[in-house]
GUVEXVO-357507 format. One record per atom (N, C-alpha, C, O): residue number from 1; residue in three letters; chain; atom name; x, y, z. Coordinates in steps of 0.05 Angstrom, whole numbers, padded with zeros to 5 digits. Example, Ala and Ser with C-alpha at 12.3 -4.5 7.8 and 13.67 -1.06 7.14 Angstrom:
2
+-----+------+-------+------+--------+--------+--------+
|  nr | rest | kette | atom |     px |     py |     pz |
+-----+------+-------+------+--------+--------+--------+
|   1 |  ala |     A |    N |  00264 | -00114 |  00156 |
|   1 |  ala |     A |   CA |  00246 | -00090 |  00156 |
|   1 |  ala |     A |    C |  00264 | -00066 |  00156 |
|   1 |  ala |     A |    O |  00285 | -00066 |  00169 |
|   2 |  ser |     A |    N |  00257 | -00045 |  00142 |
|   2 |  ser |     A |   CA |  00273 | -00021 |  00143 |
|   2 |  ser |     A |    C |  00258 |  00001 |  00157 |
|   2 |  ser |     A |    O |  00268 |  00023 |  00161 |
+-----+------+-------+------+--------+--------+--------+
END
This chain:
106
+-----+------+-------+------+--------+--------+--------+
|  nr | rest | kette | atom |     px |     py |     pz |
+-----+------+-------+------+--------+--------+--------+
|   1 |  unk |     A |    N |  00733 | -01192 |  00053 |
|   1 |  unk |     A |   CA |  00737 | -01219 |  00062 |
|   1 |  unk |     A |    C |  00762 | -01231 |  00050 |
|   1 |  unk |     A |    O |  00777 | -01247 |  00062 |
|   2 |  unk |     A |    N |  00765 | -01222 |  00026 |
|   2 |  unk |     A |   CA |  00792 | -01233 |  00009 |
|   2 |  unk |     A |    C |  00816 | -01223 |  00028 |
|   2 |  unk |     A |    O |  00832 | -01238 |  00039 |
|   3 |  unk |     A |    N |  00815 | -01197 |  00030 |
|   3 |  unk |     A |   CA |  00840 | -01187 |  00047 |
|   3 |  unk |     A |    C |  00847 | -01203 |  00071 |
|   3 |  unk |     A |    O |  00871 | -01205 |  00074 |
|   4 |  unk |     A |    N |  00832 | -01216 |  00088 |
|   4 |  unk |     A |   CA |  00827 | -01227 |  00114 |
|   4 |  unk |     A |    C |  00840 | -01256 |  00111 |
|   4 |  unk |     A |    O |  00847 | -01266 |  00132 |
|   5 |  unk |     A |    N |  00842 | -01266 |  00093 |
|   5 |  unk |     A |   CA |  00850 | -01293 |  00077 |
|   5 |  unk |     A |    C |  00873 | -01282 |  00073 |
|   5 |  unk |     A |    O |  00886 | -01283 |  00094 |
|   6 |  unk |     A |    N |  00884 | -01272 |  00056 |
|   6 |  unk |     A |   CA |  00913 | -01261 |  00050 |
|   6 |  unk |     A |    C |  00929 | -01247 |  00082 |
|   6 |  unk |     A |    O |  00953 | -01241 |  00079 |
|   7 |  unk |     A |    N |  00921 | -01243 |  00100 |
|   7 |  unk |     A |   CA |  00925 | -01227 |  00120 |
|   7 |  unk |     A |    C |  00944 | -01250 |  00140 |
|   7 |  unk |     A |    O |  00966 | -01247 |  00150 |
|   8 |  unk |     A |    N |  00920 | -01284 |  00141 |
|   8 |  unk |     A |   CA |  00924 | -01298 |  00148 |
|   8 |  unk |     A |    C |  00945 | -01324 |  00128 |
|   8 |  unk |     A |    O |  00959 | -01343 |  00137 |
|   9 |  unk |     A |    N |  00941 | -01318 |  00110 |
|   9 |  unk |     A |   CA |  00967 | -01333 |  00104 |
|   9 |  unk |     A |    C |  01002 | -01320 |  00107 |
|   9 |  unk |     A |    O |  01024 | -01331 |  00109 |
|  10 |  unk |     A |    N |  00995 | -01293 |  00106 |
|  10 |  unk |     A |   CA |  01021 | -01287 |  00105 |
|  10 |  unk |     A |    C |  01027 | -01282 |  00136 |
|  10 |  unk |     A |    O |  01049 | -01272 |  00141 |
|  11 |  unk |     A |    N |  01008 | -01287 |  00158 |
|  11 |  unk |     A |   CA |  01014 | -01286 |  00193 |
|  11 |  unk |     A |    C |  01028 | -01321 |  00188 |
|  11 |  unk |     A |    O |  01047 | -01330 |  00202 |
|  12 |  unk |     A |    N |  01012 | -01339 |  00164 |
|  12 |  unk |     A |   CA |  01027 | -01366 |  00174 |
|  12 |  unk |     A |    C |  01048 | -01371 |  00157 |
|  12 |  unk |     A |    O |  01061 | -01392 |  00157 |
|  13 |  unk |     A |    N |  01051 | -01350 |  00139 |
|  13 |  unk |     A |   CA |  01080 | -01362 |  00132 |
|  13 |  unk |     A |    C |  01101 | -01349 |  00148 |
|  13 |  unk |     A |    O |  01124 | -01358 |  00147 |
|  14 |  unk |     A |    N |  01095 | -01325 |  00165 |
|  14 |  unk |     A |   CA |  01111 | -01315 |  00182 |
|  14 |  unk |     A |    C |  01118 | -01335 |  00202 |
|  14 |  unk |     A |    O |  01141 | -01339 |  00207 |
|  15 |  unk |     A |    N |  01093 | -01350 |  00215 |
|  15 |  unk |     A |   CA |  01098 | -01363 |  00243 |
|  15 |  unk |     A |    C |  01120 | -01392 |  00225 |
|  15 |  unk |     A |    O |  01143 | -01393 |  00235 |
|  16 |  unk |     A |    N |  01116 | -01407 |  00208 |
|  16 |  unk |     A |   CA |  01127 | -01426 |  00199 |
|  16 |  unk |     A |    C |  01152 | -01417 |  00187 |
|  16 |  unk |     A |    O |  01166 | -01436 |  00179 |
|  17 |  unk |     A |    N |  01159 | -01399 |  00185 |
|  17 |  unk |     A |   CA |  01183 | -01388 |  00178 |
|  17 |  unk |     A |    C |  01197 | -01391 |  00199 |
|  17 |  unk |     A |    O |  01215 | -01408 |  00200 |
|  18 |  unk |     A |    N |  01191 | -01374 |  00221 |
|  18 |  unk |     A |   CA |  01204 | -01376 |  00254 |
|  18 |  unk |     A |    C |  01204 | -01412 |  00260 |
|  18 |  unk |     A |    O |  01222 | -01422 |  00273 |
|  19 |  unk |     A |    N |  01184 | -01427 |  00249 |
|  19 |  unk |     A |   CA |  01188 | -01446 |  00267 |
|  19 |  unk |     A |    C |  01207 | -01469 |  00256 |
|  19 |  unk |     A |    O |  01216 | -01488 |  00268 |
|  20 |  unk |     A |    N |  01209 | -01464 |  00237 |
|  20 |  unk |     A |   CA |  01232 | -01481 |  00210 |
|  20 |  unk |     A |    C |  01260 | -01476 |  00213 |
|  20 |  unk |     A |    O |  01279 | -01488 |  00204 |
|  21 |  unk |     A |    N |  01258 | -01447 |  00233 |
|  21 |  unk |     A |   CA |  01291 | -01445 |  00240 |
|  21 |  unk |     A |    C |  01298 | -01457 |  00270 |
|  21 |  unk |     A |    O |  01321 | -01464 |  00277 |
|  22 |  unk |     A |    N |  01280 | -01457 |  00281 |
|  22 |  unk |     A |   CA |  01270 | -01469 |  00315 |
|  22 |  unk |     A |    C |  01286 | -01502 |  00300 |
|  22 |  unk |     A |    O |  01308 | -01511 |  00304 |
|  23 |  unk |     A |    N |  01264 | -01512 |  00282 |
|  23 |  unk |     A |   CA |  01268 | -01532 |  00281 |
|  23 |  unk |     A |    C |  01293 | -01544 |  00262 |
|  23 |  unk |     A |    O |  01295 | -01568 |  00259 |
|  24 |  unk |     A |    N |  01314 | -01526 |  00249 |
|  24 |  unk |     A |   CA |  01332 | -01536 |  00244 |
|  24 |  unk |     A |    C |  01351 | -01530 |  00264 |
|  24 |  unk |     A |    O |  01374 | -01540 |  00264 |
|  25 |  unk |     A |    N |  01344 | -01512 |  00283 |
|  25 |  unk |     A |   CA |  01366 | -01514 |  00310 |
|  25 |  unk |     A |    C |  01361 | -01536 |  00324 |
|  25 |  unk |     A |    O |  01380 | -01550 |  00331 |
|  26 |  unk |     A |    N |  01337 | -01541 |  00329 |
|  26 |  unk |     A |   CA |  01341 | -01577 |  00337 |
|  26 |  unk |     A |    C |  01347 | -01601 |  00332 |
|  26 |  unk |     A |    O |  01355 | -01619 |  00348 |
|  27 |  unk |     A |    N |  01340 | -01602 |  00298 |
|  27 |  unk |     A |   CA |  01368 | -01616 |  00287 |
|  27 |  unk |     A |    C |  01389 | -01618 |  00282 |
|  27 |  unk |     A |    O |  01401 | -01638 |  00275 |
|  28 |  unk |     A |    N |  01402 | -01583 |  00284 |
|  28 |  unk |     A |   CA |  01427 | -01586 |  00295 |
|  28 |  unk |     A |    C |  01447 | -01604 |  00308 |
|  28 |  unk |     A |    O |  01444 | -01603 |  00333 |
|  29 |  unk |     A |    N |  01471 | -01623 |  00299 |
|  29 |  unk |     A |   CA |  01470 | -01638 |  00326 |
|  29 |  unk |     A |    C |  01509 | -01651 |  00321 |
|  29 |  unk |     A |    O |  01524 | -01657 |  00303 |
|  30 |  unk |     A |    N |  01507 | -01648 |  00358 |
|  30 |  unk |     A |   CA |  01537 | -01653 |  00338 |
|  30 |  unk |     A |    C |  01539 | -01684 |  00325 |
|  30 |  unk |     A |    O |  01519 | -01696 |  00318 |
|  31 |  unk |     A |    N |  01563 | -01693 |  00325 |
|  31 |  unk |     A |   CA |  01573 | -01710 |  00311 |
|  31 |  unk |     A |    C |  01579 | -01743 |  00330 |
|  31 |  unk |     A |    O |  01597 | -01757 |  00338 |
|  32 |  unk |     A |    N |  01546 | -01742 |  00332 |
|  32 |  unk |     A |   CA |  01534 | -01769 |  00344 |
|  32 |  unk |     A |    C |  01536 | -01790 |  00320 |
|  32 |  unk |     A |    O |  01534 | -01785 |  00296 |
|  33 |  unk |     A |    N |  01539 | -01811 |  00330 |
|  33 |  unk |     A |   CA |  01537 | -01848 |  00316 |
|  33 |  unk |     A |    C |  01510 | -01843 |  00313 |
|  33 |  unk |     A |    O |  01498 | -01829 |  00329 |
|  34 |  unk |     A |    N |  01497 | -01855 |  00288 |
|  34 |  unk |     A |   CA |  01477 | -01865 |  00293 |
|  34 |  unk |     A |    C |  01472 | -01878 |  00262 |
|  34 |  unk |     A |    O |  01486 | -01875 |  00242 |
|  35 |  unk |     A |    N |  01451 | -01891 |  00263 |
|  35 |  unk |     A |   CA |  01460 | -01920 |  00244 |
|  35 |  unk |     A |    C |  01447 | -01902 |  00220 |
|  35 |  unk |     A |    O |  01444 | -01879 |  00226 |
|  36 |  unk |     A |    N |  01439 | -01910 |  00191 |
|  36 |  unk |     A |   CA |  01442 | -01901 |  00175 |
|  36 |  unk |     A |    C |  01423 | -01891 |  00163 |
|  36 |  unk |     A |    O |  01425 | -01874 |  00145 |
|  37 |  unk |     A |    N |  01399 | -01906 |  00173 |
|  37 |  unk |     A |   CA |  01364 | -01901 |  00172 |
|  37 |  unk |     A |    C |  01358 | -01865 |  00187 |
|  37 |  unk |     A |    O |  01351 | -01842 |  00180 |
|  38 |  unk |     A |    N |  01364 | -01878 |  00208 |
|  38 |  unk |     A |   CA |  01359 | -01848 |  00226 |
|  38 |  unk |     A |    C |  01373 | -01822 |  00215 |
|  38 |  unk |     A |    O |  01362 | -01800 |  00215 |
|  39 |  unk |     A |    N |  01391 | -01827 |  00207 |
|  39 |  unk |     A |   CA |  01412 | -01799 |  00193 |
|  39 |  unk |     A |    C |  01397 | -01791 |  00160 |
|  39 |  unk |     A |    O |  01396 | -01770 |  00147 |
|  40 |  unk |     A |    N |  01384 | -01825 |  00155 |
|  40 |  unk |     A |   CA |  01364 | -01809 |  00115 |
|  40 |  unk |     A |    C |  01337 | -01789 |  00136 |
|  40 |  unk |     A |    O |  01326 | -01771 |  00124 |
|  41 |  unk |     A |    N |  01331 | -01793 |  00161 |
|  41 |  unk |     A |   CA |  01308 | -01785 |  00168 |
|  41 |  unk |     A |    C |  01310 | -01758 |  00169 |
|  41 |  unk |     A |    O |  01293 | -01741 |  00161 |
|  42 |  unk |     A |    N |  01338 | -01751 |  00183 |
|  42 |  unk |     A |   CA |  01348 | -01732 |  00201 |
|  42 |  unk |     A |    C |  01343 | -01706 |  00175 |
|  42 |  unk |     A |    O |  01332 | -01685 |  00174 |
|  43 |  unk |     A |    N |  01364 | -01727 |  00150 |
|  43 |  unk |     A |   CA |  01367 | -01707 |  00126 |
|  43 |  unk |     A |    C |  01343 | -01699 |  00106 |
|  43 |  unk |     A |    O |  01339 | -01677 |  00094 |
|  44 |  unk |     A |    N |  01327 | -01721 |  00107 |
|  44 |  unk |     A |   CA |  01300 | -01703 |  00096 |
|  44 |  unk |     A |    C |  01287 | -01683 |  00117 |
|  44 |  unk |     A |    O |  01285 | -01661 |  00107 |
|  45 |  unk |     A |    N |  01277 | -01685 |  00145 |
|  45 |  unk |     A |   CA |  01273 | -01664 |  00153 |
|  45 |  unk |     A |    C |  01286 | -01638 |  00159 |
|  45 |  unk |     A |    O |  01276 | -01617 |  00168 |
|  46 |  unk |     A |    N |  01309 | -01643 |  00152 |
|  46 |  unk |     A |   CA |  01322 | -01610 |  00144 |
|  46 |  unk |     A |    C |  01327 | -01598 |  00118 |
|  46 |  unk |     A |    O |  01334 | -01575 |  00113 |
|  47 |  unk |     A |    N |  01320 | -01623 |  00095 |
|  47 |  unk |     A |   CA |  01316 | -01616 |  00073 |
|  47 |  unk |     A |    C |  01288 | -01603 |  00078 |
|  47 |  unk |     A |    O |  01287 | -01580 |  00070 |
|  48 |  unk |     A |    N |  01269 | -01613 |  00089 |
|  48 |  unk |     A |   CA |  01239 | -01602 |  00083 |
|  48 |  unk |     A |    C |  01236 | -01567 |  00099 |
|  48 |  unk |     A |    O |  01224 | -01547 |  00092 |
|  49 |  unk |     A |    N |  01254 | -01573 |  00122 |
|  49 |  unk |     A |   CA |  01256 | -01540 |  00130 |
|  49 |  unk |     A |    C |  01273 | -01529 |  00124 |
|  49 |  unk |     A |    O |  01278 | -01509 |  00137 |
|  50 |  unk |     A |    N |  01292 | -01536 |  00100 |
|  50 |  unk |     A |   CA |  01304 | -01515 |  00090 |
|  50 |  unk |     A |    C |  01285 | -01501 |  00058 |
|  50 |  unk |     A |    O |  01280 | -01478 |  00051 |
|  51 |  unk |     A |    N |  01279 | -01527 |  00048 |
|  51 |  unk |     A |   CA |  01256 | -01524 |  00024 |
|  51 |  unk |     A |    C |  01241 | -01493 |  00034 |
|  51 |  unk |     A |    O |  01241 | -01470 |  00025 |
|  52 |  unk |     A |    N |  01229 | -01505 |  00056 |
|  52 |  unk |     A |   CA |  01205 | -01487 |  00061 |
|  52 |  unk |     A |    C |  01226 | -01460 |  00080 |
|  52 |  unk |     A |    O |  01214 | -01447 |  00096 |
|  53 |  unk |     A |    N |  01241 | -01457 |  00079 |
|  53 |  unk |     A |   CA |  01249 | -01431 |  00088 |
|  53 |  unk |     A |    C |  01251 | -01411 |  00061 |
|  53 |  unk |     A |    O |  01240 | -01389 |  00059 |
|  54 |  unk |     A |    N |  01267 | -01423 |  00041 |
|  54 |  unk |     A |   CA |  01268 | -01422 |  00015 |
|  54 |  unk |     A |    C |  01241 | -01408 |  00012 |
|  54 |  unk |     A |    O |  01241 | -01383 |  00015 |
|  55 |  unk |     A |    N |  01218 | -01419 |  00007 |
|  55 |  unk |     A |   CA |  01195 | -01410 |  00002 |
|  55 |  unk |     A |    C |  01180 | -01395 |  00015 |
|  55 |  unk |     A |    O |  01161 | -01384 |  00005 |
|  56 |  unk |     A |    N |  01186 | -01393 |  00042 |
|  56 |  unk |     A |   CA |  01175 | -01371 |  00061 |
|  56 |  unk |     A |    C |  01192 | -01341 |  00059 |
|  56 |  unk |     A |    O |  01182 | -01320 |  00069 |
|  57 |  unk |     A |    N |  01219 | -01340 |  00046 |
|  57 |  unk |     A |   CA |  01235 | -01315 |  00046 |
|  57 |  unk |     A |    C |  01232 | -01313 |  00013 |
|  57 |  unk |     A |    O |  01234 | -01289 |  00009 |
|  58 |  unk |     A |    N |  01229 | -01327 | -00011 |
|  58 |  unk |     A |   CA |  01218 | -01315 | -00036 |
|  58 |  unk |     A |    C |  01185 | -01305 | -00026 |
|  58 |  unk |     A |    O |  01179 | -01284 | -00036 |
|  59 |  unk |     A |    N |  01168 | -01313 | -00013 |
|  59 |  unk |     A |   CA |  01143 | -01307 | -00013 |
|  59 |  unk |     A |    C |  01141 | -01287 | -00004 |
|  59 |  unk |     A |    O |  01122 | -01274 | -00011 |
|  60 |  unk |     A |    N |  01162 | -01276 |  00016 |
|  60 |  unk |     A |   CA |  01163 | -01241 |  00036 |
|  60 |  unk |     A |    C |  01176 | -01229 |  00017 |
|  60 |  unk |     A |    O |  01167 | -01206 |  00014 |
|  61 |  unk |     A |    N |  01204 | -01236 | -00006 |
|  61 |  unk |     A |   CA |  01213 | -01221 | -00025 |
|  61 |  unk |     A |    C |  01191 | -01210 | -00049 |
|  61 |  unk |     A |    O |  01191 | -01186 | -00056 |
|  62 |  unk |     A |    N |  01175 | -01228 | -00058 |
|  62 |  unk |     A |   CA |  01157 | -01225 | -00078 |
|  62 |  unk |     A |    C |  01132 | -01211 | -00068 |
|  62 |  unk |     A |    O |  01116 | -01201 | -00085 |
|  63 |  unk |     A |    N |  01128 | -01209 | -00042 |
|  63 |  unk |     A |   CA |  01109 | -01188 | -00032 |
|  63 |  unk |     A |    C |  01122 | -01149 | -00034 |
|  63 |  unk |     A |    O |  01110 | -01129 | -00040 |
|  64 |  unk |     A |    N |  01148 | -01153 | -00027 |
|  64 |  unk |     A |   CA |  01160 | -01124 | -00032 |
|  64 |  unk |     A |    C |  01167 | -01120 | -00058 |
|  64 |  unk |     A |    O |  01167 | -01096 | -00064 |
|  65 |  unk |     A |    N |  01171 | -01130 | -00072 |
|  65 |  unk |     A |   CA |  01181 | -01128 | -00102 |
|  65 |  unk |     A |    C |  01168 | -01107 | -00110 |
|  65 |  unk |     A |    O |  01145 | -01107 | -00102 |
|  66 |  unk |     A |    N |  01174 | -01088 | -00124 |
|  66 |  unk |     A |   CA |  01168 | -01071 | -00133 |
|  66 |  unk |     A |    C |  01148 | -01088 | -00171 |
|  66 |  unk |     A |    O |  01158 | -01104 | -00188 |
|  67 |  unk |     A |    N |  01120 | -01075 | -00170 |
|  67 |  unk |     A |   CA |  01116 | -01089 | -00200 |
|  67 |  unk |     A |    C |  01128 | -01091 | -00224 |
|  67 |  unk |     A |    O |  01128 | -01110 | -00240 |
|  68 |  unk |     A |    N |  01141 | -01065 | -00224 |
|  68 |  unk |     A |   CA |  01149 | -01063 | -00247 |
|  68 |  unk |     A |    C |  01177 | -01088 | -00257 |
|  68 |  unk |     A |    O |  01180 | -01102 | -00277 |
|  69 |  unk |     A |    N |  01191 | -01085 | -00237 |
|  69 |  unk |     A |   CA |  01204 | -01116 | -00238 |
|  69 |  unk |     A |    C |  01200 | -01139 | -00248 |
|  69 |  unk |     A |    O |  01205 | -01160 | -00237 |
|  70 |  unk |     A |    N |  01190 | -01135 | -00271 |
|  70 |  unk |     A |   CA |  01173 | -01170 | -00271 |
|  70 |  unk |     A |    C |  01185 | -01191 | -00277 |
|  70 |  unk |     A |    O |  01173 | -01212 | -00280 |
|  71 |  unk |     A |    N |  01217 | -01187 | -00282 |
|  71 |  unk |     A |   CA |  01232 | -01207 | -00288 |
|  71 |  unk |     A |    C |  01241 | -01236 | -00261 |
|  71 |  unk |     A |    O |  01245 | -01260 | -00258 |
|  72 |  unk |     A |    N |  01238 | -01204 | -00246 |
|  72 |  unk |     A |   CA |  01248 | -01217 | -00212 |
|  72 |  unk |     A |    C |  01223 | -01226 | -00204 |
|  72 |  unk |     A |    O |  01222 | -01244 | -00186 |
|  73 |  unk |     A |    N |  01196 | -01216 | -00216 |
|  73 |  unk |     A |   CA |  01179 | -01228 | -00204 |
|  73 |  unk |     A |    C |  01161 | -01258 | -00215 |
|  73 |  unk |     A |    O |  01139 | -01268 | -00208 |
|  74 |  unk |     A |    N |  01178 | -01267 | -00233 |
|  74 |  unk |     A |   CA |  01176 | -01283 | -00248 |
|  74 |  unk |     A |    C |  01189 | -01306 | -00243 |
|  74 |  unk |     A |    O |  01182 | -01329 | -00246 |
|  75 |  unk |     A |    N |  01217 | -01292 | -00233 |
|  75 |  unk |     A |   CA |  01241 | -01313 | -00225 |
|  75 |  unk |     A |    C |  01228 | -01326 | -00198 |
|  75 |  unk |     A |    O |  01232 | -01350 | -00192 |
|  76 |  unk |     A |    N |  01210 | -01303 | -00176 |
|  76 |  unk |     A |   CA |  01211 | -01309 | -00145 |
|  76 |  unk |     A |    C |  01186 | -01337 | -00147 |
|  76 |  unk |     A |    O |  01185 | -01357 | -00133 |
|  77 |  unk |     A |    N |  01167 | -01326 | -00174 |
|  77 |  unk |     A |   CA |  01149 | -01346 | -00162 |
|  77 |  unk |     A |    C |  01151 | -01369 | -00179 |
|  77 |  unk |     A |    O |  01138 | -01389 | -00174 |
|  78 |  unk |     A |    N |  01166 | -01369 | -00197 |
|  78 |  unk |     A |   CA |  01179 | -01403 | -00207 |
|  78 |  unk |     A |    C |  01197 | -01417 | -00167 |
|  78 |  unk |     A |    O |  01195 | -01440 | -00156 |
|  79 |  unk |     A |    N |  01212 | -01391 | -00157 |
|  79 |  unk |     A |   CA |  01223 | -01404 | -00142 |
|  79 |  unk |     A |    C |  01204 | -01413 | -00115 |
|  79 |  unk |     A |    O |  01213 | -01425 | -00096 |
|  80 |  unk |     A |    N |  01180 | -01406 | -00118 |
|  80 |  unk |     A |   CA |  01158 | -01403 | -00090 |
|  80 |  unk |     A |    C |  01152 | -01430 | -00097 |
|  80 |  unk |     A |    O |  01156 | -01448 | -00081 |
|  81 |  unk |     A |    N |  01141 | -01435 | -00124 |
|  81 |  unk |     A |   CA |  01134 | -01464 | -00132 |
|  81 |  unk |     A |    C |  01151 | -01486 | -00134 |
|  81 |  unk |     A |    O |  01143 | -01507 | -00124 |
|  82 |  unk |     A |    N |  01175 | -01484 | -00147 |
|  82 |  unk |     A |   CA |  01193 | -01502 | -00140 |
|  82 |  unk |     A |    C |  01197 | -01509 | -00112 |
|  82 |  unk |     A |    O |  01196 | -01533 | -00107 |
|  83 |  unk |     A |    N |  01203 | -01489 | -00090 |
|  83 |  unk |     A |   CA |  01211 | -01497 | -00062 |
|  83 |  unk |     A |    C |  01187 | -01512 | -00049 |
|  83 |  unk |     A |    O |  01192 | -01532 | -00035 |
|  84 |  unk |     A |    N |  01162 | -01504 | -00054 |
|  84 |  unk |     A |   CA |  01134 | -01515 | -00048 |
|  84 |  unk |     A |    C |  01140 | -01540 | -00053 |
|  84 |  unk |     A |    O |  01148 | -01555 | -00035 |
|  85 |  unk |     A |    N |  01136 | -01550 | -00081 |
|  85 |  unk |     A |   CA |  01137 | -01580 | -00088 |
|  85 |  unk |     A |    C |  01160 | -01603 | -00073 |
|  85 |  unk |     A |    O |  01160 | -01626 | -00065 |
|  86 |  unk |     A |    N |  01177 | -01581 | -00074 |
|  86 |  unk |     A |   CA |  01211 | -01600 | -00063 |
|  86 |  unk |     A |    C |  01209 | -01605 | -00034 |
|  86 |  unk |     A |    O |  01218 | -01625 | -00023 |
|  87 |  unk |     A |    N |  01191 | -01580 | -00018 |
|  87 |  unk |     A |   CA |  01180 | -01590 |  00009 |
|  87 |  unk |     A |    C |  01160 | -01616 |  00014 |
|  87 |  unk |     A |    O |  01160 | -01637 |  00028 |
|  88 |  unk |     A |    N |  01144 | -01604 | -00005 |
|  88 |  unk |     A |   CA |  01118 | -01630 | -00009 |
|  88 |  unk |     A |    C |  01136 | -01656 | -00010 |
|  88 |  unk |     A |    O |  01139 | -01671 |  00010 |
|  89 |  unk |     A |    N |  01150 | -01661 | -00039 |
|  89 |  unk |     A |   CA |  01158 | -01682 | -00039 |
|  89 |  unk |     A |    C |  01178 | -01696 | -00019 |
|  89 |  unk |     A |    O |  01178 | -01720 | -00018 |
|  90 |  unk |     A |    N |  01195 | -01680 | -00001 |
|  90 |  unk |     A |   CA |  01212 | -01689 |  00022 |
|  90 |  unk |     A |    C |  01187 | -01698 |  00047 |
|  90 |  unk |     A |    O |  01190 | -01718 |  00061 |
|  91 |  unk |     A |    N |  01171 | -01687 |  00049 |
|  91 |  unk |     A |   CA |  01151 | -01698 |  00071 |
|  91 |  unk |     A |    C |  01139 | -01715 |  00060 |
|  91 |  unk |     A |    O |  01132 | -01735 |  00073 |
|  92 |  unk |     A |    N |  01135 | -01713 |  00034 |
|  92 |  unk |     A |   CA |  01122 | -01743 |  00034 |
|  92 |  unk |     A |    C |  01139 | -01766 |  00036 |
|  92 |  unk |     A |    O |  01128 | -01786 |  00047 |
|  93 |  unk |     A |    N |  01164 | -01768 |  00028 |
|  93 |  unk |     A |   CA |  01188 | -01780 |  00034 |
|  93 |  unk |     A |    C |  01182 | -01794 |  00061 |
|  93 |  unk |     A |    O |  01173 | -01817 |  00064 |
|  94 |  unk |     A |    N |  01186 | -01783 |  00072 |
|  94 |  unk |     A |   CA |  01198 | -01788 |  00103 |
|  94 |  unk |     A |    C |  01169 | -01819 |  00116 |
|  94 |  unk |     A |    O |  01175 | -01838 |  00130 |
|  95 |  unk |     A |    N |  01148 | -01815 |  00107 |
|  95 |  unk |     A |   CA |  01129 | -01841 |  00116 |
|  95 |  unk |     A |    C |  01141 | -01866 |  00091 |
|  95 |  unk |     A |    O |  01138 | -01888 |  00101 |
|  96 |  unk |     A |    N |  01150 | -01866 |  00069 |
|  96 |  unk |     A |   CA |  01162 | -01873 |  00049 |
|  96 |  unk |     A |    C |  01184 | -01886 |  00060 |
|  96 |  unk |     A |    O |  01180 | -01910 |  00065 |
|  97 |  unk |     A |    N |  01215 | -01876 |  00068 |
|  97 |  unk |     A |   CA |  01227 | -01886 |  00079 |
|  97 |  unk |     A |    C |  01222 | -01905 |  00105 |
|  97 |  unk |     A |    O |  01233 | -01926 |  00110 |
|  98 |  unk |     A |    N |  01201 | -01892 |  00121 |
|  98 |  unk |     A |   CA |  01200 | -01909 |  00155 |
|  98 |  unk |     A |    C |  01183 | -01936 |  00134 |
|  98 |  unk |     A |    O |  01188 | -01959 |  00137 |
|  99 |  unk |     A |    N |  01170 | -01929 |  00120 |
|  99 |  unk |     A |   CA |  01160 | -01955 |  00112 |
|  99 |  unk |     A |    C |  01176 | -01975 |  00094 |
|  99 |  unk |     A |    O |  01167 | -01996 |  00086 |
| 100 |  unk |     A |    N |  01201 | -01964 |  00087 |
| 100 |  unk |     A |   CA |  01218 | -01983 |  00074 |
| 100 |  unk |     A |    C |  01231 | -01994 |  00088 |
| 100 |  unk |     A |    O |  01232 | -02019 |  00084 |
| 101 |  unk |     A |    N |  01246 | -01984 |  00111 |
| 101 |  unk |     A |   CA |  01258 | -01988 |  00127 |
| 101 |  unk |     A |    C |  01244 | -02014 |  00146 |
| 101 |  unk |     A |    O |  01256 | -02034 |  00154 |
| 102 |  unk |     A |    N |  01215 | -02008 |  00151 |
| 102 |  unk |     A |   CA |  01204 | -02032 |  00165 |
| 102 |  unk |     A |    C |  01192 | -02053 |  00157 |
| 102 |  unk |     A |    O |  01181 | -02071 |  00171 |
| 103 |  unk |     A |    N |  01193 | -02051 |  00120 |
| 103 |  unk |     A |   CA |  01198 | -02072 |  00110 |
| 103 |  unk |     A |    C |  01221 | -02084 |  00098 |
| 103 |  unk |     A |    O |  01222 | -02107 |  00088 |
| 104 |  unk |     A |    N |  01242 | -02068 |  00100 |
| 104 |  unk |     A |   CA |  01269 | -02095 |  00105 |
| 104 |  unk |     A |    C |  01275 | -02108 |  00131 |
| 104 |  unk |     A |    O |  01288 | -02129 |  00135 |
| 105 |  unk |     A |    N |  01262 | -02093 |  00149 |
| 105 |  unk |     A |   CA |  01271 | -02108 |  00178 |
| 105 |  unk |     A |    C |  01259 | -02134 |  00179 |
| 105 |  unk |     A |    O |  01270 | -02154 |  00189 |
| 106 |  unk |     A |    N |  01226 | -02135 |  00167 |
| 106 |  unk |     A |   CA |  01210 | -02158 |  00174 |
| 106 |  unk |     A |    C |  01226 | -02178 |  00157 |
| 106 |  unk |     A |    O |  01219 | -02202 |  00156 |
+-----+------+-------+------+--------+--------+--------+
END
């Protein structure tokens, strides 16, 4: 049953990996006006899918690692946890900002 759990997180960090690059090609963009709110939005959600790309390619590195490595495997999952949090905290951002934003407007 344990395996079946592990089987399925690493099918979703595969699919969220693929879709974090989907979605920084869509924010891709050229070099449109746009006022100054929309551009902090623009930049935390490519901060949050770059975070989490970060942490989806240490999490496939630290799966091949060889054990005996344990320096690298020490370094990957300080870096799995760091990228985790720095994603967390950019999404939580982003309702944070729309809500500052629509209380300076009122």
């Amino acid at each position: 049953m344990h395996s079946i759990n592990f089987f399925c997180h690493e099918f979703v960090v595969a699919v969220s990996f693929v879709a974090c690059i989907v979605g920084l090609v869509i924010l891709w963009d050229g070099k449109q006006q746009e006022d100054e709110f929309e551009e902090t939005e623009k930049i935390l959600l490519r901060m949050s899918f770059s975070y989490w790309l970060v942490y989806c390619v240490a999490f496939a590195i630290e799966k091949v690692v060889l054990p005996e490595w344990e320096n690298i495997l020490v370094t990957l999952k300080i870096t799995t946890a760091l990228s985790y949090f720095l994603t967390f905290s950019c999404i939580l951002s982003l309702p944070l900002h729309k809500f500052a934003v629509h209380r300076v407007e009122d």
